[in-house]
DRENLO-943114 format. One line per field, with one value per residue (C-alpha): x, y, z; residue in one letter. Coordinates in nm, 2 decimals. Layout:
N
xx: c(X,...)
yy: c(Y,...)
zz: c(Z,...)
aa: c(A,...)
END
This chain:
639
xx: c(0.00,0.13,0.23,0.18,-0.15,-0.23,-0.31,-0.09,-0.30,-0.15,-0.01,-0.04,0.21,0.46,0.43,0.45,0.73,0.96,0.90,1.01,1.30,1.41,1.37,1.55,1.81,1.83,1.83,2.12,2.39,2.39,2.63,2.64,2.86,2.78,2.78,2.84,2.87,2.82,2.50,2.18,1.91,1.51,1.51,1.74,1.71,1.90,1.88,1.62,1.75,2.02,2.07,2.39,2.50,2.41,2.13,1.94,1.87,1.62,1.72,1.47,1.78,1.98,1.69,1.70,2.03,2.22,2.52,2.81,2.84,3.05,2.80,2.95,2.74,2.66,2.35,2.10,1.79,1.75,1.50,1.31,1.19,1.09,1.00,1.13,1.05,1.19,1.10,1.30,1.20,1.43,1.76,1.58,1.44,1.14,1.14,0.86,0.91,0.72,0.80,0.78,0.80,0.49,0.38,0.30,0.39,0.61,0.76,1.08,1.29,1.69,1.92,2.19,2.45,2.42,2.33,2.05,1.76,1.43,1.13,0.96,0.57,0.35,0.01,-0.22,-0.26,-0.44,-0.71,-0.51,-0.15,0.06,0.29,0.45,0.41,0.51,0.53,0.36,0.36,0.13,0.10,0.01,0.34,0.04,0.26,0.08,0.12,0.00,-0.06,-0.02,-0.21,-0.31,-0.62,-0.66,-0.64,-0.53,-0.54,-0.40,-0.32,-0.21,0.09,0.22,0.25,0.55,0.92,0.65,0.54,0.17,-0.06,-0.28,-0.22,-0.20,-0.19,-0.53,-0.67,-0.77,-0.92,-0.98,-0.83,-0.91,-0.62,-0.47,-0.49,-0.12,0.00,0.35,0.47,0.41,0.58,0.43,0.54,0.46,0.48,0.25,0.03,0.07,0.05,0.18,0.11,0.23,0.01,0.22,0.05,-0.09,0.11,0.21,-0.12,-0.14,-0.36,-0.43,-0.24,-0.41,-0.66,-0.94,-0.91,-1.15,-1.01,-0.94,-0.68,-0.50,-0.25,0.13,0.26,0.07,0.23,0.21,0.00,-0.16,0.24,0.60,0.66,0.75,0.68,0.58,0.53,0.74,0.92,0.95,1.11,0.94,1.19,0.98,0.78,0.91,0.92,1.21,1.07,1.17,1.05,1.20,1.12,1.23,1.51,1.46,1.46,1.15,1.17,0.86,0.81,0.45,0.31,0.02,-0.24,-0.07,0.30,0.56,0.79,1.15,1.37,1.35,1.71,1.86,2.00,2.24,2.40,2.08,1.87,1.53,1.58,1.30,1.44,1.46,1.61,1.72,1.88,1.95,2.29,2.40,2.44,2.15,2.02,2.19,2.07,2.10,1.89,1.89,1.90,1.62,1.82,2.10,2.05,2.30,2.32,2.42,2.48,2.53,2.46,2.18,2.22,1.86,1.66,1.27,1.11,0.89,0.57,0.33,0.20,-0.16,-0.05,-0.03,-0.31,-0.36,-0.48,-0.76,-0.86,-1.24,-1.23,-1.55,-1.77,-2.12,-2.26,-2.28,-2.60,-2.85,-2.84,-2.57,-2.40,-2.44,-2.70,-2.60,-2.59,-2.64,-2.62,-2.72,-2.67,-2.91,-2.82,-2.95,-3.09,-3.00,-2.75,-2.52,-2.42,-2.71,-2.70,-2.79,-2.64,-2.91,-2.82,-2.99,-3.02,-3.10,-3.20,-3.44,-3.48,-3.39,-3.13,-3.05,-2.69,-2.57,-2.20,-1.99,-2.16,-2.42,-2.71,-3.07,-3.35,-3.39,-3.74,-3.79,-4.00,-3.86,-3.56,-3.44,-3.14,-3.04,-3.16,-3.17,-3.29,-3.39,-3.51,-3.83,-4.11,-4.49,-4.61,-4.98,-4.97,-4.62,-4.32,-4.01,-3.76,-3.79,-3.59,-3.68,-3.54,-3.57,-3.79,-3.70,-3.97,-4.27,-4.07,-4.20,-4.04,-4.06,-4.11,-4.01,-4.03,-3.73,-3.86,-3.67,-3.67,-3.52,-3.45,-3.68,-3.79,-4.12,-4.29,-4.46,-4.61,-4.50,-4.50,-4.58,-4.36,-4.41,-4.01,-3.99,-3.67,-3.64,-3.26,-3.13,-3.31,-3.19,-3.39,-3.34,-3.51,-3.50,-3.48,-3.82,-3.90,-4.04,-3.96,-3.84,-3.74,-3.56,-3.58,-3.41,-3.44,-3.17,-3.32,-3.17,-3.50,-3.52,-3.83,-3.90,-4.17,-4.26,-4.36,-4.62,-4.82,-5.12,-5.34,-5.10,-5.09,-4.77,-4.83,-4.58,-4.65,-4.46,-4.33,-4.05,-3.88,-3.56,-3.33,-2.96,-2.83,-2.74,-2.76,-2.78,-2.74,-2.61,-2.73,-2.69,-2.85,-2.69,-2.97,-2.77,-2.68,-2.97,-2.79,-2.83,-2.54,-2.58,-2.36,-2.40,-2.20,-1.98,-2.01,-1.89,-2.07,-2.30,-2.46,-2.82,-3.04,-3.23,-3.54,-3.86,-3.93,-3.59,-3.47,-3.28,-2.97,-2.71,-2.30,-2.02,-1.86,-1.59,-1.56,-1.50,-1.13,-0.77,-0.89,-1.29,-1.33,-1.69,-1.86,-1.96,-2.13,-2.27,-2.24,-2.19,-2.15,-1.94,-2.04,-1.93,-1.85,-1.49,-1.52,-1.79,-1.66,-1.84,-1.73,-1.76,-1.78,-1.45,-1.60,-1.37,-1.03,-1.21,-1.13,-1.29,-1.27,-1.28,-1.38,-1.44,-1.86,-1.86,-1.76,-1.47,-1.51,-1.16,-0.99,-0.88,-0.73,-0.83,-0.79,-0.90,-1.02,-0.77,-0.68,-0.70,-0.48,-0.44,-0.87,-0.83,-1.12,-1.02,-1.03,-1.36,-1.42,-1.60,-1.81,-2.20,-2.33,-2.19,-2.29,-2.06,-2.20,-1.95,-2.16,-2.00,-2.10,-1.84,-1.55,-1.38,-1.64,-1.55,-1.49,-1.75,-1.81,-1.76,-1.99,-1.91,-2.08,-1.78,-1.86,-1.61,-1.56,-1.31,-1.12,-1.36,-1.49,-1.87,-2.19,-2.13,-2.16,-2.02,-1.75,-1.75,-1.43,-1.38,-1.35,-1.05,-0.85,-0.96,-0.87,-0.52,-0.45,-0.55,-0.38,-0.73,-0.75)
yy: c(0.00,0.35,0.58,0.88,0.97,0.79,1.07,0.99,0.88,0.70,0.35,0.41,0.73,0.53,0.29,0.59,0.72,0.40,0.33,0.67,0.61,0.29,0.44,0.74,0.52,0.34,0.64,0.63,0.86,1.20,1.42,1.74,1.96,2.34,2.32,2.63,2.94,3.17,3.10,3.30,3.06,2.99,2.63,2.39,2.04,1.78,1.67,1.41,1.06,0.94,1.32,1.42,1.54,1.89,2.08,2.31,2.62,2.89,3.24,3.58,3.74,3.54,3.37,3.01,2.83,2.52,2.43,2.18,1.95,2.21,2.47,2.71,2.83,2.63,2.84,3.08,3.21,3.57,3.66,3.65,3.25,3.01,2.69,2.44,2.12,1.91,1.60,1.40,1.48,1.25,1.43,1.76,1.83,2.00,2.27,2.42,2.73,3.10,3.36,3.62,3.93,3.79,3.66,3.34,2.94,2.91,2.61,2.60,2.29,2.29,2.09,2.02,1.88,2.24,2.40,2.65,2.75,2.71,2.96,3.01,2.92,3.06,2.98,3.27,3.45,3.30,3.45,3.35,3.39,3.05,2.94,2.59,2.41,1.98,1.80,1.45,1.26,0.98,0.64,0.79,1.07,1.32,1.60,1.79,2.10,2.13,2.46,2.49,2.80,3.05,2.94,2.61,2.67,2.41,2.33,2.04,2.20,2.01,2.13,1.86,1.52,1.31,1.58,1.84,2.14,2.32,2.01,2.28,2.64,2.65,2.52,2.37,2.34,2.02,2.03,2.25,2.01,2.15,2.15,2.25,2.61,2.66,2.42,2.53,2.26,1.95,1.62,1.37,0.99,0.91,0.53,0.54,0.82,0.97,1.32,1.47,1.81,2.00,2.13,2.32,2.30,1.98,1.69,1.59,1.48,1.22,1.27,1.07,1.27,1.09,1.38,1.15,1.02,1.12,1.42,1.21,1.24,1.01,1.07,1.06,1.17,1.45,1.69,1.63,1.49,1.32,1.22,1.28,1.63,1.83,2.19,2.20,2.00,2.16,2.07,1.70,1.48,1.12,0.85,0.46,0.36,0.65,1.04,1.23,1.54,1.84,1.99,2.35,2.44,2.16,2.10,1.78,1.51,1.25,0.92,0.73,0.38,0.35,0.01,-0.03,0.26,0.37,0.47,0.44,0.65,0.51,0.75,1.12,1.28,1.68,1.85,2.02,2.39,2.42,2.66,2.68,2.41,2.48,2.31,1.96,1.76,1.36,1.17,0.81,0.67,0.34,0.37,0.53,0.91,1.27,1.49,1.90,2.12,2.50,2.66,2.95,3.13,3.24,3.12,2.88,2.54,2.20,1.86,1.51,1.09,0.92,0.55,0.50,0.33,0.27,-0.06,0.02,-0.09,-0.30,-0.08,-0.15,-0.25,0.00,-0.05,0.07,0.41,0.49,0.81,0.95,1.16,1.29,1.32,1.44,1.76,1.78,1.68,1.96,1.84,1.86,1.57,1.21,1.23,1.08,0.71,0.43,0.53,0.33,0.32,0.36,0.23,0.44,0.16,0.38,0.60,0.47,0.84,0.98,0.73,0.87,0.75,0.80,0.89,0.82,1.15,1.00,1.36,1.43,1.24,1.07,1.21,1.23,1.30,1.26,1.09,1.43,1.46,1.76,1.75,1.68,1.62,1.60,1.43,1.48,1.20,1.17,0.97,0.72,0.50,0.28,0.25,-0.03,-0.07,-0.30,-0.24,-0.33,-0.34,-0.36,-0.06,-0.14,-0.12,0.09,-0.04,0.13,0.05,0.09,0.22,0.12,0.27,0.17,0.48,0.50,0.82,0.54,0.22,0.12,0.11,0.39,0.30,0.55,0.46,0.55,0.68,0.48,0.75,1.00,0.90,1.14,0.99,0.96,0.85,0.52,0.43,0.28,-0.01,-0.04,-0.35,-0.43,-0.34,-0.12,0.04,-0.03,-0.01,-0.17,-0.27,-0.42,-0.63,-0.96,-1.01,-1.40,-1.48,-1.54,-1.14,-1.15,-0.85,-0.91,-0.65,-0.79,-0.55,-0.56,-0.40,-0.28,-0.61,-0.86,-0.91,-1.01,-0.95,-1.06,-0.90,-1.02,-0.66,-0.65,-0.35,-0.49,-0.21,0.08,0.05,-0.07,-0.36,-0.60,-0.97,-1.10,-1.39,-1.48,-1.39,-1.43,-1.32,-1.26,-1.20,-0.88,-0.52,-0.59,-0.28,-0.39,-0.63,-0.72,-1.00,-1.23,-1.28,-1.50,-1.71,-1.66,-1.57,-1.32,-1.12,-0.97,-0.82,-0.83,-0.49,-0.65,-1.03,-1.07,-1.09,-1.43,-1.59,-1.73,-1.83,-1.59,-1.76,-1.71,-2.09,-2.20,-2.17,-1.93,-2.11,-1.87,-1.98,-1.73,-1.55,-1.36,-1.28,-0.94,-0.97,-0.79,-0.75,-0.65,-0.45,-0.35,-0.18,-0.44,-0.16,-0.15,-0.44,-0.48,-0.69,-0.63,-0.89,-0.93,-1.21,-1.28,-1.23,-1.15,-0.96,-0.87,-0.49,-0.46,-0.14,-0.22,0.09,0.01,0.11,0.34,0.05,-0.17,-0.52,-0.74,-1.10,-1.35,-1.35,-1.71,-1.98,-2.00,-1.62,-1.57,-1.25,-1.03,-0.76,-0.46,-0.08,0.31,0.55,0.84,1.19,1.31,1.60,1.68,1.69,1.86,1.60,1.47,1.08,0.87,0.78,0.62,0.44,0.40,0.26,0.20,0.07,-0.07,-0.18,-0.30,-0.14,0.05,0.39,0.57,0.77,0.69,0.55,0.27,-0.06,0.03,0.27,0.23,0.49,0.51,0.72,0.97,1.02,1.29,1.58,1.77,2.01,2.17,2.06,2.00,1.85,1.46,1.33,1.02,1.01,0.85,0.59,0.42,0.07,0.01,0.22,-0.10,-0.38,-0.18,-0.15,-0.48,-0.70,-0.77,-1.08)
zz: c(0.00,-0.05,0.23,0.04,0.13,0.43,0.74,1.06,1.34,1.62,1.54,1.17,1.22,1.33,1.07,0.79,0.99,1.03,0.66,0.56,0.80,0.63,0.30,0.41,0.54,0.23,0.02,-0.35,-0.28,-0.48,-0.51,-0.67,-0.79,-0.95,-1.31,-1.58,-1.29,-1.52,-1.70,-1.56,-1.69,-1.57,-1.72,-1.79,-1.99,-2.18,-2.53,-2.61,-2.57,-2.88,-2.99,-2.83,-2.47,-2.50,-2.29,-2.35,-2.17,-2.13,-2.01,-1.98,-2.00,-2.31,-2.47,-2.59,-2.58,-2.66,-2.46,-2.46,-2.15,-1.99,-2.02,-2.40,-2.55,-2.89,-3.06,-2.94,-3.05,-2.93,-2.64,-2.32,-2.23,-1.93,-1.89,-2.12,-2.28,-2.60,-2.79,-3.06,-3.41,-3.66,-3.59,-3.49,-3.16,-3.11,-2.79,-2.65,-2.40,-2.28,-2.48,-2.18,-2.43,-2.58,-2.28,-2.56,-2.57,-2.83,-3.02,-3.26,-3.44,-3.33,-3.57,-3.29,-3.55,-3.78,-3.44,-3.54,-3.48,-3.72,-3.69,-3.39,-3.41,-3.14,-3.00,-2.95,-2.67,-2.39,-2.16,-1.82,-1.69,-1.82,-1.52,-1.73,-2.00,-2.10,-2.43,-2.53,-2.80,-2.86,-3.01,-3.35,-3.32,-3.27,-3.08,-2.75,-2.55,-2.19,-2.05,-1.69,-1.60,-1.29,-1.11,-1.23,-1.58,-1.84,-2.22,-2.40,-2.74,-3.09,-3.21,-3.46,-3.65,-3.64,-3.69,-3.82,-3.65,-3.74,-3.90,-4.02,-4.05,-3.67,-3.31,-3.27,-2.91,-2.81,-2.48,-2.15,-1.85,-1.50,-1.29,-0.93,-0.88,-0.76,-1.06,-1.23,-1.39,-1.56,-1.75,-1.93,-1.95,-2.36,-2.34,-2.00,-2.17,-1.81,-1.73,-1.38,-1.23,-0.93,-0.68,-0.47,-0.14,-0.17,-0.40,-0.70,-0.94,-1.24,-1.54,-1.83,-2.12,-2.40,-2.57,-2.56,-2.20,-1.93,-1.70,-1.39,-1.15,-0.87,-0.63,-0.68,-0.30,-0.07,0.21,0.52,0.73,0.41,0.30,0.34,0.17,0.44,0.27,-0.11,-0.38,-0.71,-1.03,-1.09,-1.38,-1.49,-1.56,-1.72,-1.38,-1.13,-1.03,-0.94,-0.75,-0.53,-0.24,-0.24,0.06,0.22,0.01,-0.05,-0.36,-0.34,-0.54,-0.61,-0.80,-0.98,-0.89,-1.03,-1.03,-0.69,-0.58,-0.34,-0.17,-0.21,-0.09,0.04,0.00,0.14,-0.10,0.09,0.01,-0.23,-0.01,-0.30,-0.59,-0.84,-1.20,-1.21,-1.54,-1.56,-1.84,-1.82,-1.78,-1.75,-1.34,-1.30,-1.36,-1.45,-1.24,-1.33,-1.04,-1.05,-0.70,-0.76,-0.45,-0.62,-0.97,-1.00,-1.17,-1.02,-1.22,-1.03,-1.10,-0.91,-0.89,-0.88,-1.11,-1.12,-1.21,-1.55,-1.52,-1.79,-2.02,-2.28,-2.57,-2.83,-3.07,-3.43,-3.50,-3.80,-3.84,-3.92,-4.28,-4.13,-3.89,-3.79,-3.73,-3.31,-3.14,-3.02,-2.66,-2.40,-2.22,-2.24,-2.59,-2.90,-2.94,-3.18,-3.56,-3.83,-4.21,-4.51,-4.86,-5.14,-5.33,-5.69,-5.60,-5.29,-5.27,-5.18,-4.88,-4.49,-4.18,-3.87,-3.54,-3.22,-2.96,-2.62,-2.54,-2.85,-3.13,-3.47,-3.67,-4.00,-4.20,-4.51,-4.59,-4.52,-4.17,-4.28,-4.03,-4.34,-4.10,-3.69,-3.59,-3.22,-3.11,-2.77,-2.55,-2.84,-2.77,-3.06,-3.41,-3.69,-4.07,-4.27,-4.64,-4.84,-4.58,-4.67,-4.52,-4.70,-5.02,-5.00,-5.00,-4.78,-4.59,-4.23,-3.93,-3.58,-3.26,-2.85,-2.72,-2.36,-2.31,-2.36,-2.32,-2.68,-3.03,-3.21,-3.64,-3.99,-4.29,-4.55,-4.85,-5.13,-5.37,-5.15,-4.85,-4.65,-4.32,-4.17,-3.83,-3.91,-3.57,-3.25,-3.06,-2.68,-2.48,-2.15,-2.07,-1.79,-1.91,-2.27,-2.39,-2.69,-3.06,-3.32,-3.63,-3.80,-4.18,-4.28,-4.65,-4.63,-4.59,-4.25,-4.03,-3.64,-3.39,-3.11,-2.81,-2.45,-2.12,-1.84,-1.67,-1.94,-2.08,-2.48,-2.63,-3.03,-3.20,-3.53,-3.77,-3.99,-4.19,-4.39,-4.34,-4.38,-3.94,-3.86,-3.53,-3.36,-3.25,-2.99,-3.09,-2.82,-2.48,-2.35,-2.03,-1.92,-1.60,-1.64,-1.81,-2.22,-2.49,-2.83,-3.07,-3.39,-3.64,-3.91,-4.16,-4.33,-4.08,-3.92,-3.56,-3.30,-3.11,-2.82,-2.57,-2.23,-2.08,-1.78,-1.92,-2.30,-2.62,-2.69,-2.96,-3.01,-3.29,-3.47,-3.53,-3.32,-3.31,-3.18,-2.80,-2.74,-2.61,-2.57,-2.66,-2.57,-2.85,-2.64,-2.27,-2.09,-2.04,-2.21,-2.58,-2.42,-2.18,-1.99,-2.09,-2.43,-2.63,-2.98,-3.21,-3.60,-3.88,-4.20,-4.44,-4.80,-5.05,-4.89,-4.54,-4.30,-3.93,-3.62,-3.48,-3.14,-2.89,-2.62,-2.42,-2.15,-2.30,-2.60,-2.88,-3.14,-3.13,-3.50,-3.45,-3.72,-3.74,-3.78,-3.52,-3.37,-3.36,-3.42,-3.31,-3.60,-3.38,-3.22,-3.28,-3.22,-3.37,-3.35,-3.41,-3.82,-3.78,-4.11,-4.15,-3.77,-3.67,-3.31,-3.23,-3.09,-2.69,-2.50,-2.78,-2.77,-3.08,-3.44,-3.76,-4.08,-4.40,-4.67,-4.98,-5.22,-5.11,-5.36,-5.33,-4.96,-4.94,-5.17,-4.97,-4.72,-4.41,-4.03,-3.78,-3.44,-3.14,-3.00,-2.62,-2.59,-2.90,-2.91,-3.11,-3.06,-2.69,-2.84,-2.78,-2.90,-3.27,-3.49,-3.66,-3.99,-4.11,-4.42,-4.38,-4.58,-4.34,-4.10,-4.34,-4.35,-4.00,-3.90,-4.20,-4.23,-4.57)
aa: c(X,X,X,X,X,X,X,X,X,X,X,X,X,X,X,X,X,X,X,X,X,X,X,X,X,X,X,X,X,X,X,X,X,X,X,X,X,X,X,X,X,X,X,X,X,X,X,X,X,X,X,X,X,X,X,X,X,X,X,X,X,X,X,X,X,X,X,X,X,X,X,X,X,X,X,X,X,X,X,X,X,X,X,X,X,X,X,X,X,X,X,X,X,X,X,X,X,X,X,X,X,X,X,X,X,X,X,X,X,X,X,X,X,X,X,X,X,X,X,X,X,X,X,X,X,X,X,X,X,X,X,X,X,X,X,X,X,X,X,X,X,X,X,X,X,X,X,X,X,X,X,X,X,X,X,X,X,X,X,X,X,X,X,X,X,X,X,X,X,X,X,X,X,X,X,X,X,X,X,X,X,X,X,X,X,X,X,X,X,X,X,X,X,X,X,X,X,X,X,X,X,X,X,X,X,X,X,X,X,X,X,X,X,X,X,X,X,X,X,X,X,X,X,X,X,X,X,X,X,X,X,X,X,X,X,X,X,X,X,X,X,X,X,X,X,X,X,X,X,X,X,X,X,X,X,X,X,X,X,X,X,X,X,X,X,X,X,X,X,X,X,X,X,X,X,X,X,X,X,X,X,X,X,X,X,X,X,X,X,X,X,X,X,X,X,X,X,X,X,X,X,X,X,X,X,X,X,X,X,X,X,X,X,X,X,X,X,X,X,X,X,X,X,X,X,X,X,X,X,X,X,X,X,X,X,X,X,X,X,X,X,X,X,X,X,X,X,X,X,X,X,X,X,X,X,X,X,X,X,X,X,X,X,X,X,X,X,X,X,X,X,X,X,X,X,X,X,X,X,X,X,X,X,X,X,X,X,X,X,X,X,X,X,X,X,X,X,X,X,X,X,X,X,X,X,X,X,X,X,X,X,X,X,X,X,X,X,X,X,X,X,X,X,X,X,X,X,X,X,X,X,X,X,X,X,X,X,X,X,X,X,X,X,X,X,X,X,X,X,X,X,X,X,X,X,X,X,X,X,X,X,X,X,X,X,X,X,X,X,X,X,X,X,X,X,X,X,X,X,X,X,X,X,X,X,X,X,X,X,X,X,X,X,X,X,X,X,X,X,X,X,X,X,X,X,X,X,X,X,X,X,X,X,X,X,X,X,X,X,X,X,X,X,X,X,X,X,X,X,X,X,X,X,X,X,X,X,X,X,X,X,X,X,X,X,X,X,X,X,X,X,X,X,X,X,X,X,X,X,X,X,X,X,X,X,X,X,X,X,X,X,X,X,X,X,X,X,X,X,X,X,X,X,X,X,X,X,X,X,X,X,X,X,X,X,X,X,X,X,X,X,X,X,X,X,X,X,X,X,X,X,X,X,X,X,X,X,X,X,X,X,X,X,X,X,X,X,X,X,X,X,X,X,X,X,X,X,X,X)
END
């Protein structure tokens, strides 16, 4: 268990206070010695790993600088900066700093080996004083900026895409991320996708850094009596599995191992002659860690070797990116709204196709295939959505869309005009769900029409649809239950087989057909590759290879499987970032939809829809973002 944020009471006080002893007692031995005397620098930083033994330096007084190991000047690039952070761009290295003339974040390329200086790009002016800043790149070399600002004040910003800066014509914000109101500084962990903050009166903070995570926070180490820092918490440095971090008041160097989703104090250190330490930078060595600290007393700088080294920790696997080419107009409601889309086939011109969206909030939406909102019918609380084409509808015939109305705990029927693909209420259906949920619809070869409704009970219900007088009415033909909550389904007409997830259990399988028992068979279990919540379901089928698309809500992914049995895995991916198109990635899933038509264009080997839980760039109400399906096939290996 960790000790940082335990209170001391009593018997457990003495326990925190022996095991800070013995970690005290076991503390690496560092030594420091003052480095470059004459350099009056704010920040101080080494090169990126594999790009030389210089460091960098940033100076209000000399501007941006790069030095030899001994502290000469190399290359500078005139003005006023503080903070400073770098990441490895090819054989460039990208550094962010403050302007302070500008009072602006800044970014600029350094070739080390030609030793200059590209052109500074800048970020506009922000509304609130900017106290630090961090770099992160992600899995898809999508390049970050955190803002650290006054009162709590955060942004996560785009900046660039693999060794370029600028994607698009400028930064793009990303996100507003609430932090600690005393926060000055930050560092981010790439491979961990881990974001730490100061909060100077309080502890150190970690984030996840990833721009479609959820803004949650845990703690790293708190102040005393919740930890061990004696007087503040300031500038720290990450190393694979562990912090390096100072106290300044104190004067004191905290270690801490990650174990888990928790971490450990390993070793509190004095740093003595250093009276206010307040710039912290590692690099790696083969004994342990180069240390450089900058003593904000008189300004000086002081270089040493640590011979510690954390234990990395297991990281997720690193899955394969697609990117959306577009995406969906936002909803019209705030919060948790949008949810299950579904796909109409132009039966004449595949072009002119529509992809419906459920508003949990409102209604029935409408788009066409570049996102553009074409009608909005607000019939109340619906939560998913499925079609099926060439009903009877009297002597009419259309296709027909039927959604889970959670207002009236019925299903909710609209008919697809053929022609044009204008939609139109058709009726609804009453169940005796109490809390209706998920719908989806199963059409044999024999042209019969079943909706297959459940509720948050586990509760199946199969109605059999039929319009002979122009009145659309549904026949229950079958009932079913699983132990727990249900949402997603999805039927093979072909194979004339039902899937259904169950959101904490897995995904099973069960025959389609109304006269059959519903014996259910597992498909895949909640586990690694699927994690709770199991959200919407999907089937690509064409002539060479049909797959079932599953919602991994759990770790924001997609999961392939084969849609026949075994139900081999074909691998699993997300849905990220399209800086170039400056669409952000896909979150915390709902529903989705993919059809393998040829719907032209992209468009071309078929489409995938998914529900994004969390829009950004700009922070908006929810929408779907839209995904060709050969950008899938190619990041999968799919055959």
């Amino acid at each position: 268990m960790s000790i940082s944020w335990l209170p001391k009471h009593g018997l457990l006080a003495t326990l925190i206070s022996l095991t800070i002893g013995q970690a005290l007692a076991a503390a690496p031995n560092l030594s420091l010695t003052p480095w470059a005397p004459n350099l009056a620098v704010d920040a101080v930083a080494f090169l990126p790993a594999d790009l030389g033994l210089e460091r960098l330096a940033a100076s209000e007084r000399d501007g941006l600088l790069l030095l030899d190991a001994q502290g000469k000047e190399l290359a500078r690039l005139k003005g006023s900066f503080s903070s400073l952070d770098s990441r490895a761009a090819g054989q460039h290295v990208l550094v962010a700093s403050l302007d302070n003339a500008r009072q602006q974040a800044v970014l600029v390329s350094l070739d080390p080996a030609k030793r200059d200086w590209g052109q500074p790009v800048y970020l506009p002016t922000r509304d609130y004083p900017v106290n630090g800043l961090c770099l992160y790149r992600d899995e898809a070399s999508n390049l970050f900026l955190f803002l650290v600002g006054e009162e709590g004040k955060g942004e996560q910003w785009l900046v660039g895409n693999g060794a370029t800066l600028n994607p698009q014509p400028q930064p793009q914000r990303v996100r507003g991320l609430p932090l600690p109101p005393s926060a000055q500084f930050c560092q981010v962990d790439d491979a961990a996708n881990q974001l730490v903050v100061n909060e100077e009166n309080v502890g150190w903070w970690a984030y996840p850094a990833h721009a479609e995570a959820d803004v949650t926070r845990s703690p790293v180490a708190m102040r005393e009596p919740f930890g061990e820092i004696k007087q503040a918490a300031g500038a720290m440095a990450l190393v694979p599995g562990g912090i390096v971090a100072l106290d300044p008041k104190a004067a004191q160097l905290h270690l801490y191992q990650q174990q888990g989703e928790r971490w450990t104090a390993q070793a509190t250190m004095a740093l003595p002659g250093l009276k206010e330490p307040e710039n912290l930078a590692l690099r790696p060595t083969a004994q342990g860690l180069q240390v450089l600290l900058r003593d904000d007393d008189d300004g000086r700088l002081y270089q040493g070797e640590l011979g510690w080294q954390a234990t990395p920790v297991p990281l997720a696997p690193v899955l394969a990116n697609v990117k959306a080419i577009s995406q969906s107009d936002p909803v019209g409601r705030q919060g948790d709204a949008a949810d299950d889309p579904a796909i109409w086939i132009h039966p004449q011109q595949p072009a002119l196709s529509r992809v419906l969206g459920t508003n949990k909030k409102q209604g029935l939406m409408a788009y066409d295939l570049q996102g553009k909102l074409l009608q909005e019918l607000p019939v109340g609380r619906l939560n998913n959505v499925d079609i099926r084409p060439n009903f009877k509808l009297g002597q009419q015939t259309v296709d027909l869309a039927v959604a889970s109305n959670r207002d009236h705990n019925s299903l909710s029927l609209f008919s697809i005009d053929r022609t044009s693909g204008e939609l139109r209420e058709a009726g609804e259906i009453p169940t005796p769900l109490k809390d209706i949920y998920g719908i989806c619809l199963f059409q044999p070869a024999s042209g019969e029409l079943y909706a297959i409704a459940n509720g948050k009970d586990g509760t199946f219900l199969q109605y059999r649809l039929s319009a002979p007088n122009g009145s659309v009415q549904g026949e229950l033909v079958r009932q079913f239950k699983v132990d727990s909550q249900p949402e997603g389904c999805v039927a093979d007409d072909q194979r004339q087989r039902l899937f259904l997830g169950e959101e904490d259990v897995g995904v099973w399988a069960v025959d389609a057909r109304a006269d059959q028992p519903a014996t259910l068979s597992s498909v895949i279990k909640v586990g690694a590759q699927l994690q709770a919540d199991v959200e919407g379901l999907a089937l690509y089928q064409s002539a060479a290879q049909d797959y079932l698309v599953i919602s991994s809500q759990g770790n924001d992914s997609y999961v392939v499987l084969d849609a026949e049995p075994p139900f081999a895995s074909r691998g699993a991916f997300r849905v990220g970032l399209n800086a170039a198109a400056g669409i952000d990635g896909a979150s915390e899933t709902d529903g989705l939809e993919v059809t393998s038509a040829n719907l032209g264009g992209p468009w071309s080997h078929g489409m995938l829809v998914v529900q994004d839980g969390r829009k950004r760039m700009p922070e908006q109400t929810q929408n779907f973002k839209f995904v060709p399906w050969a950008e899938v096939t190619k990041a999968l290996k799919l055959p």
